[in-house]
C-alpha positions as CSV (number, residue, x, y, z in Angstrom):
1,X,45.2,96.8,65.3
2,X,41.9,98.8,66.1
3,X,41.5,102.0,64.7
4,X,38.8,103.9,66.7
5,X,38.2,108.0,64.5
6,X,36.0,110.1,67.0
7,X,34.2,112.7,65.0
8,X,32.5,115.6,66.8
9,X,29.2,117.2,65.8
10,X,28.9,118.4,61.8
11,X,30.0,121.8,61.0
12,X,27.6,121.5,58.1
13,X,23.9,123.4,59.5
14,X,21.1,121.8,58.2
15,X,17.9,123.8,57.3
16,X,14.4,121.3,56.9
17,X,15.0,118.7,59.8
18,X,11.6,118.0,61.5
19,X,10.9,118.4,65.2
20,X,10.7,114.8,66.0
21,X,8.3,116.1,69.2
22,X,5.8,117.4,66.8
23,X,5.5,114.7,64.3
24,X,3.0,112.2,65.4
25,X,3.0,108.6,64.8
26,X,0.6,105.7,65.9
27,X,-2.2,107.9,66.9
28,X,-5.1,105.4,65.5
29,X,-5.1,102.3,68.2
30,X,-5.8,100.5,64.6
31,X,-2.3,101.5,63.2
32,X,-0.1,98.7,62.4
33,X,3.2,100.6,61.9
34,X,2.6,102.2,58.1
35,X,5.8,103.8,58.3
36,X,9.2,103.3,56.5
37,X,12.7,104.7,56.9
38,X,15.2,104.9,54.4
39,X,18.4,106.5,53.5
40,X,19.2,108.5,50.2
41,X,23.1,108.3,49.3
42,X,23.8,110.3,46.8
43,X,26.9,112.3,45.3
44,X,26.3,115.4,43.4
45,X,28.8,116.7,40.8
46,X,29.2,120.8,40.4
47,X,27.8,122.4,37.6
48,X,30.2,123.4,35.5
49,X,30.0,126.6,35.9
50,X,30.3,127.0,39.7
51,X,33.8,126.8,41.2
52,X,35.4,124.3,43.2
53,X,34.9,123.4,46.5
54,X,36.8,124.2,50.2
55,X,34.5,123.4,52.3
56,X,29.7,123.0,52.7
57,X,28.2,125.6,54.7
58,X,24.8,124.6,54.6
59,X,22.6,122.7,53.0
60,X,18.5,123.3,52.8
61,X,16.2,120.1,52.3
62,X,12.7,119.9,51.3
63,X,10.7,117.1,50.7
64,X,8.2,116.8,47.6
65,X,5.8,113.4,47.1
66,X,4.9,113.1,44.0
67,X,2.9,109.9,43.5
68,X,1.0,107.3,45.9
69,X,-0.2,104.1,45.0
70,X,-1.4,100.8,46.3
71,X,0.2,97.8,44.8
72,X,-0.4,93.8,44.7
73,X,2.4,92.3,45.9
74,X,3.3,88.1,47.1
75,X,1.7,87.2,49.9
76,X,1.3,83.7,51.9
77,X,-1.1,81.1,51.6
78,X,-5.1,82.2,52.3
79,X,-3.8,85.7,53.2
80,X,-1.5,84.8,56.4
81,X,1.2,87.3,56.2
82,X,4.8,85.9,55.4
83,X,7.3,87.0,57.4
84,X,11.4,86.9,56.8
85,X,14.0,86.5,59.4
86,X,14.3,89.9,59.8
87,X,10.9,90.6,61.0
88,X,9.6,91.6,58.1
89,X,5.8,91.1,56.7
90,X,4.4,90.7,53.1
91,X,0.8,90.7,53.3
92,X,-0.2,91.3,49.5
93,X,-0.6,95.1,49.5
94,X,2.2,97.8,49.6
95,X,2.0,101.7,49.0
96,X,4.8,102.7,46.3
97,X,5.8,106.4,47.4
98,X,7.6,108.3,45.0
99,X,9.0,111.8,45.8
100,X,11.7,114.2,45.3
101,X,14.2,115.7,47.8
102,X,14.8,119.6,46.5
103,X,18.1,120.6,48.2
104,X,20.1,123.4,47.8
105,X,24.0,123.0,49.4
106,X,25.6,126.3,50.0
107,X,29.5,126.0,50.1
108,X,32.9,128.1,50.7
109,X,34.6,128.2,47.1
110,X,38.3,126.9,47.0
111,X,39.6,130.4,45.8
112,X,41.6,132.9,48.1
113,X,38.9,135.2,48.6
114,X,36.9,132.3,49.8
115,X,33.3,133.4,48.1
116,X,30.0,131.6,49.0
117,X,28.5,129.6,46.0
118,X,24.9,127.7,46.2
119,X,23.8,124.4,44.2
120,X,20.3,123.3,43.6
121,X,19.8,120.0,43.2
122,X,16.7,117.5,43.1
123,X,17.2,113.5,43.5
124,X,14.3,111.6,43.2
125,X,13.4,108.7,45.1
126,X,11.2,105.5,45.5
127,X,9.9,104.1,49.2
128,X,7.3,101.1,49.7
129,X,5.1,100.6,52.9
130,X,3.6,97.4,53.5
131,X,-0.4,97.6,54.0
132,X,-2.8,95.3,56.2
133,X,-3.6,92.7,53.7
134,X,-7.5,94.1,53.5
135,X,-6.7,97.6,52.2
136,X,-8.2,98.3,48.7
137,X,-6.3,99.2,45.8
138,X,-8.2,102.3,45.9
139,X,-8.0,103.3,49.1
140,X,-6.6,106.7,49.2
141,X,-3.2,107.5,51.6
142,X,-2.1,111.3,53.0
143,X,1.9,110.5,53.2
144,X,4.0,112.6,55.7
145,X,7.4,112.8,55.9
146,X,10.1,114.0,58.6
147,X,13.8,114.4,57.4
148,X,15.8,113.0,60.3
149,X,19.2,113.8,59.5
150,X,21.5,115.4,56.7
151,X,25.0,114.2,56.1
152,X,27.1,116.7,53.8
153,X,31.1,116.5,53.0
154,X,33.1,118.0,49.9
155,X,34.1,114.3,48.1
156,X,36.4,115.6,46.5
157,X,37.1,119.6,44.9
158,X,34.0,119.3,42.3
159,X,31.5,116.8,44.6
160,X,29.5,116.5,47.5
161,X,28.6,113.7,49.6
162,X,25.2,114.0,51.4
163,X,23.3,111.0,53.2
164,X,19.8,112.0,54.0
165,X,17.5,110.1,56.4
166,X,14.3,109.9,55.7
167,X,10.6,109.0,57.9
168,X,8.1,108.1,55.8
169,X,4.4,107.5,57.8
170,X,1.3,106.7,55.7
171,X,-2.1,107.9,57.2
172,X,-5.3,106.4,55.3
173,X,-7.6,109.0,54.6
């Protein structure tokens, strides 16, 4: 038997998504695509402190990058790239992005008068971009980012579930 749920927009608002008509990408004829999507699970326990939970209001995203870096990686034979079935290319030279998503999630606490509580919390996180097979390990990298989409529920009375999508674009400098 088929189960089909239909779920309607998120009650949860979202404060930090980007305007996906103001971010640019490919601008350079030269770009090959240094860009990367990912998505950062994560559950996040209450302090101990703060009260249970009824229900997230809102949460409020911000993205920090903390460390760029060209890296050696595999690569095939006299510098062809190697592709996978997926698509994918290793051509010897990947940028390791590490960053930090600073959230704060601003919930309805499970108590009759129904009082609004906020949590900070900060998850860090590692992304890789794979690099034309001629870029120096020196070569420099300004790295913007554009948060997609934010996925909040309570988990259970003392966690949150949140699912953040991520756009990563690497612009050599």
């Amino acid at each position: 038997m088929k189960t089909c749920q239909c779920v309607g927009a998120t009650a949860v608002e979202v404060v930090g998504l980007c305007d996906p008509d103001e971010f640019a990408i490919g601008l350079n004829k030269c770009d090959l695509g240094q860009w990367t999507q990912i998505s950062i699970p994560e559950i996040f326990q209450l302090p101990c402190s703060k009260p249970d939970i009824a229900s997230v209001d809102k949460v409020f995203v911000d993205v920090q990058i903390n460390s760029v870096k060209v890296v050696k990686t595999p690569a095939g034979k006299c510098g062809s790239p190697v592709i996978n079935r997926e698509g994918l290319r290793l051509t010897g030279k990947k940028l390791v992005v590490e960053g930090v998503l600073k959230q704060k999630v601003v919930y309805t606490a499970a108590r009759c008068d129904q009082p609004v509580h906020f949590a900070h919390f900060e998850v860090p996180f590692s992304a890789f971009i794979v690099l034309a097979c001629d870029t120096s390990l020196s070569q420099q990298f300004c790295v913007e980012t554009c948060v997609e989409d934010v996925f909040a529920i309570p988990f259970n009375c003392r966690e949150i579930f949140k699912n953040v999508t991520l756009f990563i674009q690497a612009i050599p400098v």
